[in-house]
Structures are given as structure tokens and as C-alpha cells.
Backbone as CSV, one residue per row, in Angstrom:
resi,resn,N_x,N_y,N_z,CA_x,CA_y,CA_z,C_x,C_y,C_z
1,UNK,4.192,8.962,-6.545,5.205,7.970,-6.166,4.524,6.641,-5.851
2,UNK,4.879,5.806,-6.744,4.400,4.460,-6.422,4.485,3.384,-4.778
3,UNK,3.220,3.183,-4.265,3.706,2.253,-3.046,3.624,1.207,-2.957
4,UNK,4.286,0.590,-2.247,4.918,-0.802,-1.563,3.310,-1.634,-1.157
5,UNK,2.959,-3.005,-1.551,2.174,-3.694,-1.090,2.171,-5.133,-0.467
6,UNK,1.598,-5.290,0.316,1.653,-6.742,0.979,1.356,-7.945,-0.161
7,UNK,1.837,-8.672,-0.322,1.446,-9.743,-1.335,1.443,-11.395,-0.573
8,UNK,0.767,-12.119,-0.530,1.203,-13.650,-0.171,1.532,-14.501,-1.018
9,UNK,2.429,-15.365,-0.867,2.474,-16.279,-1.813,1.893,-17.377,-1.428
10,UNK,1.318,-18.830,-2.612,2.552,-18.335,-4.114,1.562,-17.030,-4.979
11,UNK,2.620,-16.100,-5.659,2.320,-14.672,-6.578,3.420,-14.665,-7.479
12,UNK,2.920,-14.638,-8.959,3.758,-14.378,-9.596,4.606,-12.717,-9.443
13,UNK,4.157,-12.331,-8.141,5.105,-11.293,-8.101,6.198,-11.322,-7.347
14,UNK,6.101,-12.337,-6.633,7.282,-12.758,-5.872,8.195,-13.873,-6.103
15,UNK,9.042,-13.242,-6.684,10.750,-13.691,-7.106,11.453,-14.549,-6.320
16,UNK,11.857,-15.969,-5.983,12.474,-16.474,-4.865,13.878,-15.609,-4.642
17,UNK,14.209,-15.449,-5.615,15.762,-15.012,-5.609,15.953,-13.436,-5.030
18,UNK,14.646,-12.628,-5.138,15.007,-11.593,-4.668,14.219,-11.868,-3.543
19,UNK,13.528,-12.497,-2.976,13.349,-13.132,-1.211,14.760,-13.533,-0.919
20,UNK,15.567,-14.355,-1.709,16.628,-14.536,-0.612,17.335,-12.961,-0.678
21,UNK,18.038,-12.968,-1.771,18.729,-11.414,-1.502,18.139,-10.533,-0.149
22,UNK,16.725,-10.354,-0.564,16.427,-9.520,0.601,16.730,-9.775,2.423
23,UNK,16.556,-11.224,2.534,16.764,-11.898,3.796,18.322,-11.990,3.917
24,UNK,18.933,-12.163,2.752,20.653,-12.161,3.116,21.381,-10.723,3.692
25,UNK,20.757,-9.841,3.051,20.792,-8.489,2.796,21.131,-7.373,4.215
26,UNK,19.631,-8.064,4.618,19.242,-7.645,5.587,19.980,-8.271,6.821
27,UNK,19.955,-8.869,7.261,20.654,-10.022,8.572,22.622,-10.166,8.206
28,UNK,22.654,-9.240,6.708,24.332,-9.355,6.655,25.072,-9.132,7.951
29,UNK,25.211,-8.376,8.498,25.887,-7.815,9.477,25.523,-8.299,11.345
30,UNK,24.144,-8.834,10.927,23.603,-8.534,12.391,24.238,-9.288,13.190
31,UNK,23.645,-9.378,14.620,24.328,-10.078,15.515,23.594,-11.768,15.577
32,UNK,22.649,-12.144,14.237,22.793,-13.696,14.464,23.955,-14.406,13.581
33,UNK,23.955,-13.376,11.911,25.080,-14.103,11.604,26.269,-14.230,11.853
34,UNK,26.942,-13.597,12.743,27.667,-13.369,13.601,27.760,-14.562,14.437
35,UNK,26.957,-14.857,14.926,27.097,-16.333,15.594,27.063,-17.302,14.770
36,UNK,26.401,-17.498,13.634,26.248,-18.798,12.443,27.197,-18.600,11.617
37,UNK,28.506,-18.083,11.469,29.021,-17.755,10.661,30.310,-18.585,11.014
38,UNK,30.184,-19.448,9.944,31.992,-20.446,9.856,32.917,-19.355,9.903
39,UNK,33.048,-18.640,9.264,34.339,-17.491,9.297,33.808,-16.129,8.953
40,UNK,34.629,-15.165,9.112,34.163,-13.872,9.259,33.630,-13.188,7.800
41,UNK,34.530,-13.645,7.314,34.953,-13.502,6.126,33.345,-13.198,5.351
42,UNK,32.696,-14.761,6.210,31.534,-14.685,4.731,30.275,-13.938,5.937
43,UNK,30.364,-12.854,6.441,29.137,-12.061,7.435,28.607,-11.391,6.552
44,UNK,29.699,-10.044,6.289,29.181,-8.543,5.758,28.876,-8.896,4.176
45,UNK,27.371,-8.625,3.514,27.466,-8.321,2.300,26.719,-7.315,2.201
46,UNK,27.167,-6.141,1.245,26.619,-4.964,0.855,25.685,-5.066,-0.216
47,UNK,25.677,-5.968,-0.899,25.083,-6.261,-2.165,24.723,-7.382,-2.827
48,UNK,23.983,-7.472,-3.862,23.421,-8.733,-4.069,24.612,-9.260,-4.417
49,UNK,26.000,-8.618,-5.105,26.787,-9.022,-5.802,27.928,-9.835,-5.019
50,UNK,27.609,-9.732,-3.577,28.444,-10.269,-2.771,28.106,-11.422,-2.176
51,UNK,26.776,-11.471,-2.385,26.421,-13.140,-2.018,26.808,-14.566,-2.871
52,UNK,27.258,-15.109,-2.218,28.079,-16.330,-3.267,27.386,-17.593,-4.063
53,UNK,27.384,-17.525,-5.057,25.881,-18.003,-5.986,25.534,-19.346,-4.922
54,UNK,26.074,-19.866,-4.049,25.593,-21.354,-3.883,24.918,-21.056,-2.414
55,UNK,25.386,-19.920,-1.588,24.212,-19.472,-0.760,22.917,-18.665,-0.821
56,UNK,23.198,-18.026,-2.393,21.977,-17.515,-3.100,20.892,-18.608,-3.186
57,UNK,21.438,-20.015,-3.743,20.689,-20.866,-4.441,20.154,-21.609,-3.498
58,UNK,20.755,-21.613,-1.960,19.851,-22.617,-1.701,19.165,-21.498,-0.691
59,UNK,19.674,-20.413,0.090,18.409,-19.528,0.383,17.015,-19.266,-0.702
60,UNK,16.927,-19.580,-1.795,16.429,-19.315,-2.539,15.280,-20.647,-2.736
61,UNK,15.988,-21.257,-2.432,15.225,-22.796,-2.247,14.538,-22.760,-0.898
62,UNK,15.412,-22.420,0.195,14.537,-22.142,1.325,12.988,-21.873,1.054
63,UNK,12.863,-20.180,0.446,12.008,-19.565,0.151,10.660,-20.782,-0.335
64,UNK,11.951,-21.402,-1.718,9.974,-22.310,-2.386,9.947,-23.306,-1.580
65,UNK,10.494,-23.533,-0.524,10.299,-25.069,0.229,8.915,-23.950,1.371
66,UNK,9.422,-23.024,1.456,8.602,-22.401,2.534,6.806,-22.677,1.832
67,UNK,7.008,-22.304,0.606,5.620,-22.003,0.195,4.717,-23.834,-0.162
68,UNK,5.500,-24.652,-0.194,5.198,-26.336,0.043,4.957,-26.626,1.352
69,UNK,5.565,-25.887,2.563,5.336,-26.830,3.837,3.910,-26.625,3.958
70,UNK,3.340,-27.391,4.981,2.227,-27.265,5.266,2.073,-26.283,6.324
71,UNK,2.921,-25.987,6.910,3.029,-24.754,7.822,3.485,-23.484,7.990
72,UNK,4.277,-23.552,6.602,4.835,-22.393,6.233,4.194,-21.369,5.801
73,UNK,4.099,-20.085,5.791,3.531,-18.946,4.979,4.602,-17.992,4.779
74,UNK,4.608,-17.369,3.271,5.612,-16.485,3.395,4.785,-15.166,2.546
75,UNK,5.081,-13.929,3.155,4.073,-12.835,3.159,5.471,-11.782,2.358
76,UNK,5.285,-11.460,1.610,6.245,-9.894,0.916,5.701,-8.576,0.930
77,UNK,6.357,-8.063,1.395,6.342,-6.445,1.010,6.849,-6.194,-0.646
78,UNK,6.143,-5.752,-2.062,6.698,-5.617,-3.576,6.350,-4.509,-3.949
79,UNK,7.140,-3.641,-4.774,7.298,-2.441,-4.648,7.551,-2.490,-5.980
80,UNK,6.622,-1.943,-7.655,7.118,-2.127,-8.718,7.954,-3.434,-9.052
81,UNK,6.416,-4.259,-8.694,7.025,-5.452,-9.371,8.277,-6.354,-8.640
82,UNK,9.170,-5.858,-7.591,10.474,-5.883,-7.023,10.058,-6.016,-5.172
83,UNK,10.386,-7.273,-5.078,10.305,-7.963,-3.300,11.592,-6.901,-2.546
84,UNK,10.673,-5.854,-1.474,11.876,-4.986,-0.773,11.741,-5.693,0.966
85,UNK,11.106,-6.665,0.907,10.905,-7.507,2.250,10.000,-8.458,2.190
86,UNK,10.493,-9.311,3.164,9.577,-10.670,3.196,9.817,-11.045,4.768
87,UNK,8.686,-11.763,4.997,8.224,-12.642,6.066,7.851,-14.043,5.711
88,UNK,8.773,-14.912,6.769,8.144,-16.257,7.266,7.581,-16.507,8.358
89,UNK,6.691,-17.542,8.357,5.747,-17.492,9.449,5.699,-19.078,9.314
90,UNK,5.142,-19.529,10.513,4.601,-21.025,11.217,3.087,-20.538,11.513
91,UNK,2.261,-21.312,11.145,1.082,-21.368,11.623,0.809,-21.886,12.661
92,UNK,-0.337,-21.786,13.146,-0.899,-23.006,14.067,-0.878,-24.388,13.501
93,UNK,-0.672,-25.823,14.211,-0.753,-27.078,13.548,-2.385,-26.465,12.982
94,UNK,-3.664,-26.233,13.585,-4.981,-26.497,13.119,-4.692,-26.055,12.064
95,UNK,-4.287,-24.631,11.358,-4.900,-24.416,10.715,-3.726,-24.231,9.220
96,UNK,-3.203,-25.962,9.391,-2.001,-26.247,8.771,-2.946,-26.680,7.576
97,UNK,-2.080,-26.252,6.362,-2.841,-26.387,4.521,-3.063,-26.979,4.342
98,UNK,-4.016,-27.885,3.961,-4.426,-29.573,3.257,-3.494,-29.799,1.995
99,UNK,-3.458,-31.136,2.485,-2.508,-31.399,1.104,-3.218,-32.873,0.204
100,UNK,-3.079,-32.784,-1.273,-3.507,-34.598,-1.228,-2.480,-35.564,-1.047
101,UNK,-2.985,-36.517,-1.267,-1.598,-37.181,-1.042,-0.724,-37.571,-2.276
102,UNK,-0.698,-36.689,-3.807,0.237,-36.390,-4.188,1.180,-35.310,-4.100
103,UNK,0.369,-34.219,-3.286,1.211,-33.012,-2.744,1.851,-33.738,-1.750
104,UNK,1.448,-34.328,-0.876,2.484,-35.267,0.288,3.511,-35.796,-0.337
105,UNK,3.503,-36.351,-1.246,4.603,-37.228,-2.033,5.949,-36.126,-2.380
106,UNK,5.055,-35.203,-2.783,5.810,-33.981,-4.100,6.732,-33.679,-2.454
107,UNK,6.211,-32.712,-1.745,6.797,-32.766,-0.024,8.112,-33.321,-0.031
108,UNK,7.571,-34.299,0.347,8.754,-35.775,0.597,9.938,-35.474,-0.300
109,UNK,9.365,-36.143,-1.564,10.458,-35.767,-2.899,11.325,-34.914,-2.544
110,UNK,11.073,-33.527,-2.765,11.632,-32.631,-2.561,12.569,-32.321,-1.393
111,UNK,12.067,-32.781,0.060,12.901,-32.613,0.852,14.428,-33.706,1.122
112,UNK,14.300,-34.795,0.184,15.116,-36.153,-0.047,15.729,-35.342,-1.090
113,UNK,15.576,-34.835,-2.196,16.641,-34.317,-2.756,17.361,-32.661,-1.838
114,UNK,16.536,-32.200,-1.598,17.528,-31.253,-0.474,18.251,-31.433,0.256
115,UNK,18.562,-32.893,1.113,19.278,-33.066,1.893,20.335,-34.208,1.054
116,UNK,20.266,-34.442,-0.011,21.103,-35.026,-0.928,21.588,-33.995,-1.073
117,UNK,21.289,-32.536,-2.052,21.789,-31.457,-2.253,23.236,-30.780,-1.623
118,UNK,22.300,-30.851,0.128,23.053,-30.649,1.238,24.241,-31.472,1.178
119,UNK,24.176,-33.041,1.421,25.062,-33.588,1.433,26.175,-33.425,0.542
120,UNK,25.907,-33.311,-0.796,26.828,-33.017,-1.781,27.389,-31.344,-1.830
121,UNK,26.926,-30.585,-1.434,27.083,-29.147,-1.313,26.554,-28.567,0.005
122,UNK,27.696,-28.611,1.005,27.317,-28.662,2.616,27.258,-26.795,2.453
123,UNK,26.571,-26.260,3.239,26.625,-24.940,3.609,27.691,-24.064,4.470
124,UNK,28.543,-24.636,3.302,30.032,-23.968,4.131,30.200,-22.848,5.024
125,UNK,29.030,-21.414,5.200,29.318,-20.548,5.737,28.560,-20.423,7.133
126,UNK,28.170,-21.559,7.199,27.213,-21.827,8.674,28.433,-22.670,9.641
127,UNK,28.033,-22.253,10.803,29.127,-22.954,11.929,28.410,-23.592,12.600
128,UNK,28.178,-24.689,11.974,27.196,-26.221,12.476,26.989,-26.596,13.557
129,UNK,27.994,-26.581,14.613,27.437,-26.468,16.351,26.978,-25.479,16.847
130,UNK,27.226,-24.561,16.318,26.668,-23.127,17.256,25.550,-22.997,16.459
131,UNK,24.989,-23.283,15.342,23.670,-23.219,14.586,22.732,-24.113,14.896
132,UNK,23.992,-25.741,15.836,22.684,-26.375,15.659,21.975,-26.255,17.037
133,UNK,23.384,-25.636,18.110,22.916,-25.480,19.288,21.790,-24.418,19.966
134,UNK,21.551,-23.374,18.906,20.666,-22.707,18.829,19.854,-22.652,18.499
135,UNK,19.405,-23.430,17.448,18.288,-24.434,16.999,17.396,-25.082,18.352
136,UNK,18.277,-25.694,18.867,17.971,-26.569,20.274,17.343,-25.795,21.158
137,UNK,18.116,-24.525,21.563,18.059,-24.023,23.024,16.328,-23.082,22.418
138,UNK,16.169,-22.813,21.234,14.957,-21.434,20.979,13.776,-22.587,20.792
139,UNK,14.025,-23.700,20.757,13.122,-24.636,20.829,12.291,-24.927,21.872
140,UNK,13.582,-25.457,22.805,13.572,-25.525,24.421,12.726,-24.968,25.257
141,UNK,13.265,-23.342,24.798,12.454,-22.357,25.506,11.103,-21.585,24.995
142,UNK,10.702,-21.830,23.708,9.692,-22.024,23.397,8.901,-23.164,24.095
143,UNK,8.901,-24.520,24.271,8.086,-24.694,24.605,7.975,-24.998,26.442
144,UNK,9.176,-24.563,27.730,8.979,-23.651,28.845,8.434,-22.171,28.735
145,UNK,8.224,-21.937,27.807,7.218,-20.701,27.888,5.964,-20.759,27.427
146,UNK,5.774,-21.468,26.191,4.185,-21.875,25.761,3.902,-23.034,25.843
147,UNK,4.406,-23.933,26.970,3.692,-25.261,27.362,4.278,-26.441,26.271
148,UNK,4.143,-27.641,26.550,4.774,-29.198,25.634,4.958,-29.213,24.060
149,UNK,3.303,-28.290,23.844,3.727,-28.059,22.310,4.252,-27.241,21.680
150,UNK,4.951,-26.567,22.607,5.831,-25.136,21.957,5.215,-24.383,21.204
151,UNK,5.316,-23.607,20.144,4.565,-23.012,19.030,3.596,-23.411,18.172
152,UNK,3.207,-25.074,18.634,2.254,-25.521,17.703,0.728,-24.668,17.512
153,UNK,0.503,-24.093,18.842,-0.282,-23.756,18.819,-0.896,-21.790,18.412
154,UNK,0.404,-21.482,17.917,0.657,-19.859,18.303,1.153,-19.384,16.327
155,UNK,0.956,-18.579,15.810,1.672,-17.708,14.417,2.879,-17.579,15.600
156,UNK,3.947,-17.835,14.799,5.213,-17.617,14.742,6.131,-16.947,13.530
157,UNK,6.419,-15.597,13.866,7.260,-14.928,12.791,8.394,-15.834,12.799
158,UNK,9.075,-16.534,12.146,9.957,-17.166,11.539,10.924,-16.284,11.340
159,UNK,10.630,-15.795,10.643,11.834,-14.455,9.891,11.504,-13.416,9.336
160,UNK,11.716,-11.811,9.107,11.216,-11.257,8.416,12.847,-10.016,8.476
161,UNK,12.685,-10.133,7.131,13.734,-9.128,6.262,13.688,-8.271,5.702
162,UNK,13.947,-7.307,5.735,13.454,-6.071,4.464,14.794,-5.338,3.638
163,UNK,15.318,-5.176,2.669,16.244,-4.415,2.464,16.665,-3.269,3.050
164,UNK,17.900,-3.435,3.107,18.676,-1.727,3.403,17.922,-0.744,3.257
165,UNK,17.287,-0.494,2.290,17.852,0.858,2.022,16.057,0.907,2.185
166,UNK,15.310,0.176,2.580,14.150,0.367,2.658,13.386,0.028,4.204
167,UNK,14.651,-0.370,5.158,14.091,-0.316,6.332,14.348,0.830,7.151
168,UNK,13.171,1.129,8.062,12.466,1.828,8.947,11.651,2.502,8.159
169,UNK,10.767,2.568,7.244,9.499,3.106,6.520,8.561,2.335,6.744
170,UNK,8.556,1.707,7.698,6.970,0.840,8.031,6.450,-0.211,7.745
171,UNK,7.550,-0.915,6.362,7.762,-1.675,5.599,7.966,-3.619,6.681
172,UNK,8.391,-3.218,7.688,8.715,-4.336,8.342,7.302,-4.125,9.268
173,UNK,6.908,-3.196,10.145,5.427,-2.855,10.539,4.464,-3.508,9.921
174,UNK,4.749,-3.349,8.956,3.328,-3.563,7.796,3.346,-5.196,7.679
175,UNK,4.489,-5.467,7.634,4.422,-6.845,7.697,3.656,-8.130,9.419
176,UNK,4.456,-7.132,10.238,4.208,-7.488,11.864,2.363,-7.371,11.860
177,UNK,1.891,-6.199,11.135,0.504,-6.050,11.377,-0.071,-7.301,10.721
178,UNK,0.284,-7.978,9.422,-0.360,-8.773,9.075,-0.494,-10.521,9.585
179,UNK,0.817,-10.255,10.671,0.675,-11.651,11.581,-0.421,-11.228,12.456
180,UNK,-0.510,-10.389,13.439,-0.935,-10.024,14.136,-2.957,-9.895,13.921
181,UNK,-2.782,-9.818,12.983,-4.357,-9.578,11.765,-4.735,-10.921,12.108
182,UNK,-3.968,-12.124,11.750,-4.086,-13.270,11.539,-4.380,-13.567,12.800
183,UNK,-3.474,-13.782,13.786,-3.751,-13.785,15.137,-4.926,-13.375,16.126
184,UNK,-5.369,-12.117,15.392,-6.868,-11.670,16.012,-7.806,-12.891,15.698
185,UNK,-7.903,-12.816,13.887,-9.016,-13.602,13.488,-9.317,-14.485,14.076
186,UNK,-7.988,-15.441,14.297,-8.231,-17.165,14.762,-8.133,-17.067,15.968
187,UNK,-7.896,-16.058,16.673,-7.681,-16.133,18.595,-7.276,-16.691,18.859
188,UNK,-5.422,-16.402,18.468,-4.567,-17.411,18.800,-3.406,-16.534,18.943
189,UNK,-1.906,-17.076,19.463,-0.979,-16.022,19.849,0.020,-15.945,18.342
190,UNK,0.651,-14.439,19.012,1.769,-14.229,17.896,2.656,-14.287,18.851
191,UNK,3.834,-15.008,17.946,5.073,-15.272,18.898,6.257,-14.864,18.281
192,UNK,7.239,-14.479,18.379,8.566,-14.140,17.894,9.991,-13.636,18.720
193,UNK,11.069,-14.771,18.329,12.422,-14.142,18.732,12.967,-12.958,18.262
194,UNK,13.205,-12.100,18.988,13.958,-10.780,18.504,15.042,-11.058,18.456
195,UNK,15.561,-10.101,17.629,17.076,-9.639,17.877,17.579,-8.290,18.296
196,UNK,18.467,-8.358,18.558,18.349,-6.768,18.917,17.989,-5.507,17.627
197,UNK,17.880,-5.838,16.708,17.759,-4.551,15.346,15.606,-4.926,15.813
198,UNK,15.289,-5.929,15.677,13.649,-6.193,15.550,13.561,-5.783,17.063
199,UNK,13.588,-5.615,17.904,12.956,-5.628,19.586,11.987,-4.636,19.577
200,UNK,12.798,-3.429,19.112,11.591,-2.224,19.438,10.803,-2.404,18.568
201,UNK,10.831,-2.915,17.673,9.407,-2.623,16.466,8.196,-3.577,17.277
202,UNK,8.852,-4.545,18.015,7.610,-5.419,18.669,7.104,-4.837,20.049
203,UNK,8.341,-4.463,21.269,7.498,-3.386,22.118,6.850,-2.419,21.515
204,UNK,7.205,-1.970,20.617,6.272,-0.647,20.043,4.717,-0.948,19.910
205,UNK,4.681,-2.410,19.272,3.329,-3.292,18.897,2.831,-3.771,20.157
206,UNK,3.237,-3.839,21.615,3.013,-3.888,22.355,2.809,-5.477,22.643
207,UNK,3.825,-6.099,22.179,4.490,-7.295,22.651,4.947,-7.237,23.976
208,UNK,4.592,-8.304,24.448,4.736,-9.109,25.854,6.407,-9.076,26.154
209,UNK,7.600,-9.327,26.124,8.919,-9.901,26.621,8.877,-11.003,27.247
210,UNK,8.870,-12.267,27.252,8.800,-13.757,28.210,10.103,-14.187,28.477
211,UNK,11.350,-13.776,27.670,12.537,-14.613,28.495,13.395,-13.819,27.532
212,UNK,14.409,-13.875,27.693,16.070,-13.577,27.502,16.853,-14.416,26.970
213,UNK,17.968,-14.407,25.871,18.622,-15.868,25.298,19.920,-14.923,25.282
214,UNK,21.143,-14.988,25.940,22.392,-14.759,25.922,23.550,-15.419,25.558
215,UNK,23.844,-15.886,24.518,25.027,-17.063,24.610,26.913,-16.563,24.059
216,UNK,27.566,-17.095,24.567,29.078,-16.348,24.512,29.662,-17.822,24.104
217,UNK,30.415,-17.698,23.136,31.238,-19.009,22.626,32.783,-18.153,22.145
218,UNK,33.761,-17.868,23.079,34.442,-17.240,22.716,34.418,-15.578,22.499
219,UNK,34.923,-15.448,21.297,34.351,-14.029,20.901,33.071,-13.926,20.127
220,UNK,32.713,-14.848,19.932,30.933,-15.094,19.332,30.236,-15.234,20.564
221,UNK,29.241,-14.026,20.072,27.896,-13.926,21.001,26.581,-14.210,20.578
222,UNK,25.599,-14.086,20.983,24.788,-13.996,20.544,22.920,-12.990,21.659
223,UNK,22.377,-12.356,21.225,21.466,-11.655,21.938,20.042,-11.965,21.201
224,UNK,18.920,-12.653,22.161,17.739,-12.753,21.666,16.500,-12.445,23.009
225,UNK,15.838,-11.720,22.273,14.459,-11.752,23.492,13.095,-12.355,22.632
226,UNK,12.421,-13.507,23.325,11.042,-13.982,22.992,10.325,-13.355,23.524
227,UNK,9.271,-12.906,22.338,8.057,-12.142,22.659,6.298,-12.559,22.335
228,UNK,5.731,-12.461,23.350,4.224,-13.123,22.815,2.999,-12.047,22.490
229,UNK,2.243,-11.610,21.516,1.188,-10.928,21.596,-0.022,-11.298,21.679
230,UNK,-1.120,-11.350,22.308,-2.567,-12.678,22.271,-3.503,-11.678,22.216
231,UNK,-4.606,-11.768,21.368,-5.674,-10.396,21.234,-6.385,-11.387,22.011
232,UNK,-7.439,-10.028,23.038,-8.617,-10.343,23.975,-9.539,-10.312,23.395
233,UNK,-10.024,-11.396,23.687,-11.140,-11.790,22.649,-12.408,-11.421,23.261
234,UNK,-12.845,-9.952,22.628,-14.502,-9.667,23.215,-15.444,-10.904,23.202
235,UNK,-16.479,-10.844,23.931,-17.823,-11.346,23.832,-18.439,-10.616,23.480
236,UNK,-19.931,-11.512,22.836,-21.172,-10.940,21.900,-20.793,-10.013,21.066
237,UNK,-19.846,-10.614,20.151,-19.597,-10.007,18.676,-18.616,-8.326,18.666
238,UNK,-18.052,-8.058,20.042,-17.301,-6.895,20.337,-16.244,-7.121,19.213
239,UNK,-15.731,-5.596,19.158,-14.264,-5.759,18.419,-13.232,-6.138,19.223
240,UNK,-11.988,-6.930,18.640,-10.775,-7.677,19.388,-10.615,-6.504,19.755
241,UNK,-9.619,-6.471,20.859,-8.588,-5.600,21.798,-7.578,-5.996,21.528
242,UNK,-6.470,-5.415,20.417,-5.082,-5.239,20.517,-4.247,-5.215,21.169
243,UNK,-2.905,-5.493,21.277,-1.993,-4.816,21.835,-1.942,-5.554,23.735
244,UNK,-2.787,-6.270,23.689,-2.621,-6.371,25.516,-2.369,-8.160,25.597
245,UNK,-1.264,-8.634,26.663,-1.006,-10.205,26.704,-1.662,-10.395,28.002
């Protein structure tokens, strides 16, 4: 039986379109889109076939804008050729990608036609105050918990998704280990908002808990816990120590 491997991009094995599927896929139901969601209507999808080509297309754009930022990294789980999960991540500012300064340009470009894009084709199924107010508040408290520069200084899981029918096989693990990898090397923190479906996979990893995010707007809720992991960094060439903040 063939297995599942970690891949980084950019890889010609990783498909933008089945990164978004997988991230839509996954988070259909949960309790964030539930809060970002203009109407109910557009939460639950069972299938790729239910995602509506113009939130396909620009999740999908998400994805290659991810692999241009200078801070972005996006890591897949591919399984025969076929993305069954993906991760986004924030780096540290240091050890943000060099660019020249026609990749700066290309950057730019690109993000001036996205928000033209936007403008002309608004993201109808997002509920723009409660998305943007949450935007705000995980900001906020990022940086009352890790000091002025918030996450500049820490790997930040961004997002990580795995399909249905392929989560709880280790598949999202496997992914958490490879922030965490990263995090040893450079002796620097891993940071990430849970939700309630991700929480235990990070106590399990023996993530820290630093604060609580509760918000009620009506019958929209929303539930998040921030979590920090920091490897102890031996002296005279010891191996890191895992698992302890």
C-alpha cells in the first residue's frame, strides 16, 4: 500500500486547486466557518463538487500567493501524486526568503491585481465584520502574549487541512512535526491558534495553552485556544529537548 509524503513547495506535485479543495474540505463544517460565513447556506460542503468555482479560484490563488510571500511556506501531505493535506506557515521575519528586486516587483504586481480581482469579485461567502474583527482581536493577542512583535519572531501554523476521509492517520501530526523540526533547528517558537477539532493534536505535542478567544455575535460563535511550543536548547552540542515551554 502506497504512503503519504511530506512535500514543500513550490513541487510539481502540488496542485493549487487540490490545496484549496483540501483546506475548504476540511474547515467545511467547523466552528470558524461558522463564524465567517455570510449565510448558512454556503458552510457545509461534502465535496469538491460543492464548492462554488469562484471560491475555488481564489482559495486557490491564496495557495500560489502563499508560495511568493516572503514569509509564507506551504508544506503538503501527497499521496499518489494527489495533495490529502496541506499546511501554511509564517516564518520568522529573519529567516524571511530573499527576493531580487524583480521578484519584489512580480510581489507587488500580483497583489494590485488581487485586490482589483477582489474588488470586482468580492468574496460573497465571508461576513466581513466578524472576519475582519477576528483578524484584529488574534493579532492583538498574539502580540500580549509574545511581546510588540507578535509572531514576527516565532513559526506560526497559519493553517493546516487535511481531507475527510484522511484525517486522524497522522497525516495532520506529520505535518505539526515538521513545524516543530523547523523550530528546533533555528531555536525559535512554534505558535498556533486552535480550534476546537486541532487542540488535542497540539496538547498531545505538548504545546503550552497561553490564552482563550470566545466570541458570541448572536447565534454565531466562535472558540479558539493559542498555543506556544519552544525547544530547550542544550549546551555543548546536546540534543534539543522537545516537547517542554
Amino acid at each position: 500500500m502506497p504512503e503519504w509524503k511530506i512535500v514543500e513547495a513550490p513541487s510539481p506535485e502540488i496542485s493549487y486547486d487540490e490545496c484549496a479543495i483540501a483546506h475548504l474540505l476540511a474547515f467545511s463544517d467547523a466552528n470558524y466557518w461558522h463564524w465567517c460565513a455570510s449565510d448558512a447556506s454556503y458552510i457545509v460542503m461534502n465535496t469538491a463538487d460543492d464548492i462554488p468555482k469562484q471560491r475555488l479560484r481564489k482559495t486557490s490563488r491564496w495557495v500560489k500567493r502563499a508560495e511568493i510571500d516572503r514569509r509564507r511556506k506551504v508544506v503538503c501531505a501527497v499521496l499518489d501524486g494527489k495533495v490529502i493535506g496541506i499546511s501554511t506557515w509564517n516564518m520568522p521575519v529573519g529567516l524571511s526568503k530573499k527576493e531580487t528586486w524583480g521578484g519584489h516587483l512580480y510581489r507587488k504586481a500580483i497583489g494590485i491585481k488581487d485586490r482589483i480581482d477582489d474588488w470586482l469579485f468580492p468574496k460573497f461567502w465571508l461576513h466581513k465584520k466578524r472576519f475582519a474583527d477576528l483578524m484584529s482581536i488574534q493579532t492583538a493577542v498574539g502580540k500580549k502574549l509574545l511581546g510588540p512583535s507578535g509572531t514576527d519572531g516565532v513559526w506560526e501554523l497559519y493553517s493546516l487541512a487535511i481531507l475527510p476521509e484522511f484525517q486522524r492517520q497522522g497525516v495532520g501530526a506529520a505535518l505539526v512535526d515538521w513545524g516543530m523540526d523547523q523550530a528546533q533547528r533555528t531555536g525559535t517558537g512554534f505558535y498556533v491558534i486552535a480550534s476546537p477539532l486541532g487542540k488535542g493534536l497540539y496538547e498531545k505535542k505538548g504545546f503550552s495553552v497561553l490564552d482563550e478567544l470566545h466570541m458570541k455575535d448572536g447565534e454565531w460563535n466562535i472558540n479558539e485556544w493559542f498555543y506556544l511550543w519552544k525547544p530547550e536548547v542544550a549546551g555543548d552540542g546536546d540534543k534539543l529537548e522537545q516537547g517542554k515551554c
